[in-house]
C-alpha positions in Angstrom: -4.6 158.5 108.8 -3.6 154.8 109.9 -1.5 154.1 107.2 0.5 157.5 107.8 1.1 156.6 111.5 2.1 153.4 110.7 4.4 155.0 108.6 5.8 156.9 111.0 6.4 154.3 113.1 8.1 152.0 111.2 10.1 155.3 109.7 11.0 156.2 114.4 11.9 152.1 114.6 14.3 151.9 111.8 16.1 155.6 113.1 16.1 153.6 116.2 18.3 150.6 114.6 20.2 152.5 112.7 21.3 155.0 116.0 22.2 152.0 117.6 24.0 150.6 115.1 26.4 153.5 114.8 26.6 153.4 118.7 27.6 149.8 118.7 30.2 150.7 116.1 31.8 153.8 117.8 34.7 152.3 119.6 37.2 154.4 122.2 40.2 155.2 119.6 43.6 156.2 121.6 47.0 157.5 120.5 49.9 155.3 120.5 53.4 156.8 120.1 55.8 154.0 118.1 59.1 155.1 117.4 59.8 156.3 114.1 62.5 153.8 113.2 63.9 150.7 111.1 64.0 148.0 113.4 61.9 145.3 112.2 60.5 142.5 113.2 59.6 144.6 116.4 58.5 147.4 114.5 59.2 149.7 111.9 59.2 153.5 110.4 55.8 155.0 108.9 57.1 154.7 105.1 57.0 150.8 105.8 53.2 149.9 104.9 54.0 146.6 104.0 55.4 145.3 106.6 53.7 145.0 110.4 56.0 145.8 113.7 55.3 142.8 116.2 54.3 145.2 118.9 51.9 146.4 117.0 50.3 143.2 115.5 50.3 142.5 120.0 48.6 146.1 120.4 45.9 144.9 117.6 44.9 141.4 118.8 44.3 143.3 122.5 42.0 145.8 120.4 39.9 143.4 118.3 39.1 141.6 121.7 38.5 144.7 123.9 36.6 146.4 121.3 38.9 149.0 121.3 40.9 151.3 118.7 44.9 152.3 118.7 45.7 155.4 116.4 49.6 155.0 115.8 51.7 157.7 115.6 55.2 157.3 114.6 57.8 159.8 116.4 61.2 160.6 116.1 63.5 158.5 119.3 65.2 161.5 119.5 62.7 163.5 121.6 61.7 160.3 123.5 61.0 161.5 126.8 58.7 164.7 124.9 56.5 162.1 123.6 53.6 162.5 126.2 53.6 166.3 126.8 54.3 167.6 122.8 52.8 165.2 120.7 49.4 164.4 123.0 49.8 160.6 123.0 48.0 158.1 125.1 50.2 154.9 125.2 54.4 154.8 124.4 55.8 151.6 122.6 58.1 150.0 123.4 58.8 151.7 126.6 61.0 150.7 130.0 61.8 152.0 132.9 65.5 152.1 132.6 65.0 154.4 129.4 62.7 157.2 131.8 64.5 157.9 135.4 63.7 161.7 134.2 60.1 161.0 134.0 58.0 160.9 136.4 53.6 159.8 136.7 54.6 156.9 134.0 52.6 153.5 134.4 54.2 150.2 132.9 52.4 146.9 131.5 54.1 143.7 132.2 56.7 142.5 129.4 55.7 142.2 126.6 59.1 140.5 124.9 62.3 139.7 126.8 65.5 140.9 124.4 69.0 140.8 124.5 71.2 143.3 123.4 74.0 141.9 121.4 77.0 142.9 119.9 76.9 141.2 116.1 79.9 140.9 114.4 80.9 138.4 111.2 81.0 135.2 111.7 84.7 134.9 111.3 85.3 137.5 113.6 83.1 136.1 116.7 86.3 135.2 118.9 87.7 138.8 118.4 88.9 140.7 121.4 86.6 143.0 122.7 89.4 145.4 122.8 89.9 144.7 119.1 86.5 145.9 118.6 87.1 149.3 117.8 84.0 151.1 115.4 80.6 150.4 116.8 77.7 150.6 114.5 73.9 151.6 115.7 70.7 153.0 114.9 70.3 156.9 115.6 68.8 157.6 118.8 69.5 154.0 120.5 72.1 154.5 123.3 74.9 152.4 123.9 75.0 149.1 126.0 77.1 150.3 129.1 79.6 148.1 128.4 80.3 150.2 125.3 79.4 153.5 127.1 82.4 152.8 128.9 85.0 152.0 126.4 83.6 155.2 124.1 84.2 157.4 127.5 87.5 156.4 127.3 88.1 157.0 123.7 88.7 152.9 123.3 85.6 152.3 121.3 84.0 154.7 118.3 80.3 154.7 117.5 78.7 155.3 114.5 75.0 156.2 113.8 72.7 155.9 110.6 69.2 155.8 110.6 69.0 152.7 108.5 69.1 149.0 109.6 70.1 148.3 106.0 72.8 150.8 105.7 74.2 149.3 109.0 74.3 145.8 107.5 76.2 147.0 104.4 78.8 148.2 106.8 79.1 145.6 109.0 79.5 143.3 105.5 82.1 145.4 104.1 84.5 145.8 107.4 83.3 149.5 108.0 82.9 148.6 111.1 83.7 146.2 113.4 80.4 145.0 115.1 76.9 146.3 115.6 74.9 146.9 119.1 71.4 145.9 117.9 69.6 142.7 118.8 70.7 139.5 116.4 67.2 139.0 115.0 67.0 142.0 113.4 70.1 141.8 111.5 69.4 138.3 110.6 66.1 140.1 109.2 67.5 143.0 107.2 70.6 140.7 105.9 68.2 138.0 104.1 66.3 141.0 102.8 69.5 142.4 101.2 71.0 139.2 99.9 73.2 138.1 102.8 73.8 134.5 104.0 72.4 135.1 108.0 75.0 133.2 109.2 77.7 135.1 108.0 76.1 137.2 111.0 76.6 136.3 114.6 76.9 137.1 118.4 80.6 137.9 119.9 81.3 135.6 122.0 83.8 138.3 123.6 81.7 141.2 124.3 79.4 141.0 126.9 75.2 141.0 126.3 72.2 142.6 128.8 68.5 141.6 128.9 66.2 144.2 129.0 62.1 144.5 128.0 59.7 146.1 125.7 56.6 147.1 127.6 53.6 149.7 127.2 53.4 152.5 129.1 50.8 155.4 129.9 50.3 158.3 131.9 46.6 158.7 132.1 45.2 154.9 131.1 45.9 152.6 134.6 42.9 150.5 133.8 43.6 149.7 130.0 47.6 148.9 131.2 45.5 146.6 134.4 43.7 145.4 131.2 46.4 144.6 129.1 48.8 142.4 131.7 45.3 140.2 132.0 45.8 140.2 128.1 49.2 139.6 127.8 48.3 136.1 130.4 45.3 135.1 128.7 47.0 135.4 125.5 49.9 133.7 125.5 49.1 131.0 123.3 48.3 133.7 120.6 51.2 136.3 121.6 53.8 133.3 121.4 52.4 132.1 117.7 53.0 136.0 116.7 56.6 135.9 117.5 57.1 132.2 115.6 56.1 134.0 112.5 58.0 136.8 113.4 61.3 134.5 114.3 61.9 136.2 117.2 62.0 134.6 120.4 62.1 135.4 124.2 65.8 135.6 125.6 66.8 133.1 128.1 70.4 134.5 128.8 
């Protein structure tokens, strides 16, 4: 009759460990909506396994030290603003300010990069007129720079959309059009990837640039955004080593 308690015992004490094992192991998983689109080094489309998005590899080092989990969920740009309402999300990335003056309730983390947008052109063509500039490349579902909005209001300036970075690059190589209004180091990515000389590719230095940021943003999650601006200062060090081996760089101008 000893032996069978004992048994019992030791049989209730390892239940015990194991249950709080699986406790210890059962980590608060949230949503994050990415957008569904080719824009690496920042991030990329879902078919893209091999490759990791810098926001994301940000969103992961946050996670491994808050003992946290991020589901992401990639979703088309073009129904932006449905994001939190249709698709049930938790967190958007990237997200801004400037991009939501429809929306309302939305909570933003400090920076997380500082970008430029710039006009990229050929090399050989960087000292072209703006005026001259007359076919305007981008990605489907980015909006214009407003110094393009402008010129396309007025019929001075075309755009043309594809959903492919490297599709845009071809273009821009063989004159299709005249410059693209994406951010420099993502062309100089998707140009090396295809073949190109990078600095074939460069900045006009006749169209004008803006700065804007990539932050997260929630609805229902103050605390974890609270959370992540402590991360974002504590991390620096780390944050900054992830965009070295991303080559991409915070914009000073």
């Amino acid at each position: 009759m000893t032996n069978i308690i004992k048994k019992l015992l030791c049989c209730l004490a390892l239940v015990g460990v194991l249950t709080s094992y699986a406790f210890a192991d059962e980590r608060p998983i949230y949503r994050v909506g990415i957008e569904n689109v080719d824009y690496y080094p920042m991030f990329t489309k879902k078919e893209e396994r091999n490759k990791t998005g810098f926001l994301i590899e940000v969103m992961e080092l946050f996670a491994q030290q808050r003992g946290i989990e991020f589901e992401y969920i990639h979703l088309p740009i073009t129904r932006f603003d449905e994001w939190y309402q249709r698709d049930n999300i938790d967190f958007r990335l990237p997200d801004n300010p400037l991009w939501n003056q429809n929306t309302h309730n939305l909570i933003y983390s400090e920076e997380i990069i500082k970008l430029r947008s710039d006009t990229v052109v050929l090399k050989k063509n960087q000292s072209t007129p703006m005026s001259n500039l007359k076919v305007i490349g981008s990605l489907y579902g980015f909006v214009p720079a407003s110094h393009w909005r402008e010129r396309v209001n007025t019929g001075n300036t075309t755009f043309i959309f594809e959903n492919s970075m490297r599709v845009l690059i071809h273009m821009l190589a063989k004159g299709m059009v005249d410059g693209l209004d994406v951010n420099l180091s993502v062309v100089h990515h998707y140009a090396k990837e295809l073949g190109y000389d990078t600095d074939d590719f460069a900045v006009s230095s006749k169209a004008p640039n803006y700065r804007y940021t990539y932050a997260l943003s929630t609805m229902s999650h103050p605390e974890i955004i609270k959370d992540f601006d402590t991360f974002l200062v504590t991390s620096h060090n780390e944050i900054s080593l992830l965009k070295q081996r991303k080559s991409i760089f915070d914009s000073k101008q």
